[in-house]
PLY file of the C-alpha trace (Angstrom):
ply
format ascii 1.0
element vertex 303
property float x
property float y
property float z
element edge 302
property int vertex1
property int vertex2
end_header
110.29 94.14 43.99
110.84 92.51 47.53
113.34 89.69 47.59
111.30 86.68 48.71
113.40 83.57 50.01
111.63 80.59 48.47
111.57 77.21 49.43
113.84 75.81 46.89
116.81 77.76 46.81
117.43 80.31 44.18
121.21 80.80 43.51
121.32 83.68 44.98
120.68 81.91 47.60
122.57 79.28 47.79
125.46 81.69 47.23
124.38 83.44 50.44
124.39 80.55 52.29
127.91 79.93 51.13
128.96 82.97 52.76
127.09 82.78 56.17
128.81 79.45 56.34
132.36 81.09 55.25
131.32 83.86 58.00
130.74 81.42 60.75
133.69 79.26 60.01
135.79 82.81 60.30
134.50 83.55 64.00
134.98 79.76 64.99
138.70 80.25 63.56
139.15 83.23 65.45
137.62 81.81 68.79
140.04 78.57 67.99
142.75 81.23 68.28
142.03 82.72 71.11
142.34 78.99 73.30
138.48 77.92 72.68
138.45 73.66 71.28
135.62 72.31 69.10
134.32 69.06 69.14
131.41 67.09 68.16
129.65 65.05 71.15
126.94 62.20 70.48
123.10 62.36 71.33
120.02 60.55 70.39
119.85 63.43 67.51
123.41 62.79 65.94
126.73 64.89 67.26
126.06 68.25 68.66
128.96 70.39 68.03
130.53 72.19 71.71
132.93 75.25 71.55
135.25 74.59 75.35
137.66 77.28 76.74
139.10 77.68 79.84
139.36 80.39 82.19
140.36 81.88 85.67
136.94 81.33 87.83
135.56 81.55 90.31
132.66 79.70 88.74
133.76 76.19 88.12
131.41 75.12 85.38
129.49 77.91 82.74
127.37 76.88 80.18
125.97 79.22 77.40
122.67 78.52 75.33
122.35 80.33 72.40
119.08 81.66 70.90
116.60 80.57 68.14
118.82 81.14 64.51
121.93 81.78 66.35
125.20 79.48 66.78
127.50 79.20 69.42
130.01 81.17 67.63
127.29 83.84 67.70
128.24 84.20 71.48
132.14 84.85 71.19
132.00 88.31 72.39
130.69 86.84 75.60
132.62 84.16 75.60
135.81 86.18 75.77
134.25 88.47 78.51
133.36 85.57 80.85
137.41 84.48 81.00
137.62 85.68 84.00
134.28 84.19 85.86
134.62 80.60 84.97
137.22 77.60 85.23
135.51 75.80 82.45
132.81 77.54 79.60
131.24 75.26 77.36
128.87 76.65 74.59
127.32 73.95 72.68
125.49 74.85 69.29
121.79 73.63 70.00
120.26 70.74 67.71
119.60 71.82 63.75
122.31 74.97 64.77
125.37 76.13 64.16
128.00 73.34 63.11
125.35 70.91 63.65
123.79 68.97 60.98
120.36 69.13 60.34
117.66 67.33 62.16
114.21 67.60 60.00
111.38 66.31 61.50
112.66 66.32 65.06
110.68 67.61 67.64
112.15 70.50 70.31
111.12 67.87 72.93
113.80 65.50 71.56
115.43 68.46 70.99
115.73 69.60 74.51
116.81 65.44 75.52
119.71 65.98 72.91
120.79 68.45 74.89
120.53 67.32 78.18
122.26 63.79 77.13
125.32 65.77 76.07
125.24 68.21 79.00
125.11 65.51 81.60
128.03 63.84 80.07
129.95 66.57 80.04
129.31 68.38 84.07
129.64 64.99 85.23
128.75 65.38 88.97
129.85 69.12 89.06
127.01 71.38 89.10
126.68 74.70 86.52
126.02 78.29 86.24
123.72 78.44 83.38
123.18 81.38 80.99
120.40 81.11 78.31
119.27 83.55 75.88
115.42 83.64 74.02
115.18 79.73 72.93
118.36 79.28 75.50
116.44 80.52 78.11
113.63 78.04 77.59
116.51 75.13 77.21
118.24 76.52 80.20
115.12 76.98 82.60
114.31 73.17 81.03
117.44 71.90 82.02
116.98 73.33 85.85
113.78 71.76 86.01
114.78 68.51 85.01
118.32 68.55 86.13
118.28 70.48 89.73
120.73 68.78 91.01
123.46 69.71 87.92
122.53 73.74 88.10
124.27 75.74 90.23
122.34 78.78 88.82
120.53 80.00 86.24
120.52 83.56 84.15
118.46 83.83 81.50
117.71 86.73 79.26
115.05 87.58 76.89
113.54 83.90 77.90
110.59 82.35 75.60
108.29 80.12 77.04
106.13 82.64 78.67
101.98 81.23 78.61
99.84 84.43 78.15
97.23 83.60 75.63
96.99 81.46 72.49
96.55 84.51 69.84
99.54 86.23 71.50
101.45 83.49 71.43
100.49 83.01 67.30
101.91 86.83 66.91
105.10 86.02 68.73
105.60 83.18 66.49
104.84 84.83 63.08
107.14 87.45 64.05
110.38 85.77 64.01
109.12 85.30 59.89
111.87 85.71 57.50
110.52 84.66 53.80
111.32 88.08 52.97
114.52 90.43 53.05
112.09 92.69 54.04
110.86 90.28 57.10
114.44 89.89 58.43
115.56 93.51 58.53
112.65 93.93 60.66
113.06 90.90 62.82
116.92 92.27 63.28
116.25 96.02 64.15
113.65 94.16 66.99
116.49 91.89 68.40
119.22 94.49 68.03
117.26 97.63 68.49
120.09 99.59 69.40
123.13 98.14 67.33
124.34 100.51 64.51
125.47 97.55 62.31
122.73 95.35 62.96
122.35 95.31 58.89
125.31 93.05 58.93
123.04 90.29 60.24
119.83 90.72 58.08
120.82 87.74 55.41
122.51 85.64 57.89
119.32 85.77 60.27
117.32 84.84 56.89
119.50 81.69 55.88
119.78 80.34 59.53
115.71 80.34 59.86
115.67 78.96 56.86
117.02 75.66 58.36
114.68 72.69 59.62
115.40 73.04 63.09
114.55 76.83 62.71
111.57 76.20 60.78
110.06 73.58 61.98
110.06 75.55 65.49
108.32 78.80 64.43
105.62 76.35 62.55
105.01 73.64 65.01
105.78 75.16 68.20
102.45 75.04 70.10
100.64 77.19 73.35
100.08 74.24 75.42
104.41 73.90 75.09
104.88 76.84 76.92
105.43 77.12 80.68
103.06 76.60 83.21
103.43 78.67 86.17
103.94 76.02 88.92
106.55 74.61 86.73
108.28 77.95 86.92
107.35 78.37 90.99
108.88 74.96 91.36
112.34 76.09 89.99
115.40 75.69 93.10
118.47 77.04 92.03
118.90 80.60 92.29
117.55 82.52 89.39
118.44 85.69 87.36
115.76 86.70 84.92
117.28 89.81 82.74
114.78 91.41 80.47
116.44 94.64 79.23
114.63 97.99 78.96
114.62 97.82 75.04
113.64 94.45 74.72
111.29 94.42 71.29
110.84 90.93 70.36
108.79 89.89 72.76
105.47 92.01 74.36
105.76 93.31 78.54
103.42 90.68 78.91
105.82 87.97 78.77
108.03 90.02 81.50
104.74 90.34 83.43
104.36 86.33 82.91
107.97 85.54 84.20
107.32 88.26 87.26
104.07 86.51 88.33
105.43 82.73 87.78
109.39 82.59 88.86
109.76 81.54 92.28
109.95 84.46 94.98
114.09 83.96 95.10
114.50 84.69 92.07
116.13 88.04 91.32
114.71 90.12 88.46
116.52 93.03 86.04
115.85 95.55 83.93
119.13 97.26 82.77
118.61 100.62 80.30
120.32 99.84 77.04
120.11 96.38 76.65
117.72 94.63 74.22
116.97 91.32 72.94
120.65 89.93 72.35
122.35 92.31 74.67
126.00 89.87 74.57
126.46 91.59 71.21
126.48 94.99 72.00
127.23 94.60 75.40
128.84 91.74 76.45
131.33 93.24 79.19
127.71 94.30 80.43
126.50 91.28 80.48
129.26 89.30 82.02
128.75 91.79 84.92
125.75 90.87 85.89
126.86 87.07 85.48
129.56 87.68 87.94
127.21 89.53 90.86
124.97 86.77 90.44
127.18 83.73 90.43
128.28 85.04 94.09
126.25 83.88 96.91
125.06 87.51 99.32
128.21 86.43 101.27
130.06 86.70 98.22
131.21 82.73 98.42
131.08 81.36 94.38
127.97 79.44 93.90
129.68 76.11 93.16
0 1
1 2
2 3
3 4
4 5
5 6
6 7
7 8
8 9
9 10
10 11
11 12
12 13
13 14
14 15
15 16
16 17
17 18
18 19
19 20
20 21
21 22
22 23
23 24
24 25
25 26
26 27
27 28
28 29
29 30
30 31
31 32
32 33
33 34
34 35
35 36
36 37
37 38
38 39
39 40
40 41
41 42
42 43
43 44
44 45
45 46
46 47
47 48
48 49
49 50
50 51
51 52
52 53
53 54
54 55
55 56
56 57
57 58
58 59
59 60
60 61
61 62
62 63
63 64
64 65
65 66
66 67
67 68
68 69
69 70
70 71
71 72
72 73
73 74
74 75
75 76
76 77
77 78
78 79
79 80
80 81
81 82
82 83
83 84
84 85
85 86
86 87
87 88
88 89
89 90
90 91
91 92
92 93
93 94
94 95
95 96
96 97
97 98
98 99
99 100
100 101
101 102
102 103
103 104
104 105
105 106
106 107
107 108
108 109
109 110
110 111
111 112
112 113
113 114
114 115
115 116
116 117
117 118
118 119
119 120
120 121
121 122
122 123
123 124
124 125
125 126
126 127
127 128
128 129
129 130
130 131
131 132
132 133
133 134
134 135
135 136
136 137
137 138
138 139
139 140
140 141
141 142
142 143
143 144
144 145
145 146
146 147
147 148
148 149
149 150
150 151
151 152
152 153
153 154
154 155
155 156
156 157
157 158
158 159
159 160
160 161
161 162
162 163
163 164
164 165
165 166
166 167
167 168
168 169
169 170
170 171
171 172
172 173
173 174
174 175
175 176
176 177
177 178
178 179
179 180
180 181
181 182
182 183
183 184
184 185
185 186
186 187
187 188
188 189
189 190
190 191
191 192
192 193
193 194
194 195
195 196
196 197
197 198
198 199
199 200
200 201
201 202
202 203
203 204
204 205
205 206
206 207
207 208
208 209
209 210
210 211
211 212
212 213
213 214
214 215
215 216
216 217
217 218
218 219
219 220
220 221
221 222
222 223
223 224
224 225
225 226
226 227
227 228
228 229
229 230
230 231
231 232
232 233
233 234
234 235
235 236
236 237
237 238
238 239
239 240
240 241
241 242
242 243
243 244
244 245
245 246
246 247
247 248
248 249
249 250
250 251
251 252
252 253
253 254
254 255
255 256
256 257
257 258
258 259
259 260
260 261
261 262
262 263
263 264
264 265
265 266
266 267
267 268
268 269
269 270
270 271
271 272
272 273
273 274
274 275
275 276
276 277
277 278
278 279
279 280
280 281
281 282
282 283
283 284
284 285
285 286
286 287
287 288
288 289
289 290
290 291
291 292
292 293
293 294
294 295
295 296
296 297
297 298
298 299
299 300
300 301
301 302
């Protein structure tokens, strides 16, 4: 019989949860280690947790958004790979995430302001490089809208947010489902299609959508939120849009969407091995293509 997460945890579950939470307090432990500081900041939605570190630059400011389910600690491996790119990395965990507490009944929209409020305070007047993956990428390309002045540039990978049509959009959605055991191990081999131990993440990924934040995302998230094509065409800082070759969670479409939409600046990859979450298998990979781009053609830092 299938395993079937229920809405009232069984104890199986709750044990489970125990040990995702043991897991992730293991990685932050290790990233504390390795020179990275945690700290709580305040928003309208209660303290959002930030991982810092420091590192050599160029890039004065880099900010990394993890995905929908995810936690900052999720991004160590490219954390430790961007050392040498930036001065100062922040990686906060995004509302409902992570080390955050809950927020049930909150909408992304206040949401997203959370995460501005706490970005703002913390660039100050110094502009960003910003690197967004999946429900990062829609929080990242956000922030550039509403914050041009802050973003330096922005790469974002495996971005949501693309506006094809309403039924695709319902697919999409019901993909990321993860009642079942069954659900998640299929949800995982799409965002990690080419990860041998991608197994290792099938219960995690089930308790971490099982959160409000999580939830009420895949159930209330609607077609008319997505984004609209002049608000893409009106994006100014210089853009990076990498959608690998085995990218499986969402449909070409999407890609065709963000090809069609992004302003004609903005620079557009396809690398061979690289799927959904690529900064797990591949994060040396992807903090190459985060240095080319955070160098101007003249090879001046963006700053």
């Amino acid at each position: 019989m299938e395993t079937r997460l229920e809405a009232v945890p069984t104890a199986w579950e709750r044990a489970m949860t125990l040990a995702v939470g043991l897991a992730d307090s293991l990685a932050l432990r290790a990233l504390r280690a390795r020179g990275f500081r945690s700290r709580h900041e305040a928003s309208s939605l209660g303290p959002l947790h930030v991982l810092e570190g420091e590192g050599t630059g160029p890039i004065p400011i880099l900010v990394v958004l993890h995905g929908l389910g995810a936690a900052a600690t999720d991004m160590g491996p490219l954390m430790l790979a961007v050392r040498s790119l930036a001065v100062r990395i922040l990686v906060p965990d995004l509302p409902g995430h992570g080390l955050n507490p809950d927020v049930p009944g909150s909408s992304m929209e206040q949401q997203e302001q959370a995460v501005v409020e706490v970005l703002d305070r913390l660039l100050e007047d110094q502009p960003a490089v910003v690197y967004g993956n999946s429900l990062g990428g829609i929080v990242a390309l956000r922030y550039a809208l509403r914050r041009p002045d802050r973003v330096a540039g922005v790469m974002v990978a495996s971005p949501g947010g693309a506006r094809t049509t309403e039924e695709e959009h319902r697919l999409v959605m019901s993909s990321f489902r993860s009642d079942t055991l069954r659900n998640s191990a299929a949800l995982v081999a799409r965002v990690f299609p080419n990860l041998w131990f991608r197994q290792h993440f099938v219960v995690g990924m089930s308790i971490r959508l099982r959160r409000p934040a999580a939830r009420g995302f895949l159930l209330e998230a609607r077609y008319d939120q997505t984004f609209l094509p002049e608000e893409l065409a009106a994006l100014r800082a210089p853009i990076l849009l990498s959608w690998g070759a085995d990218e499986r969670v969402f449909p070409p479409s999407h890609l065709a969407f963000f090809k069609r939409s992004l302003p004609p600046h903005a620079e557009i990859q396809e690398p061979e091995g690289h799927g959904h979450s690529a900064f797990i298998k591949d994060a040396r990979g992807v903090a190459a293509q985060l240095r080319k781009f955070s160098h101007s053609p003249s090879g001046d830092p963006r700053r």
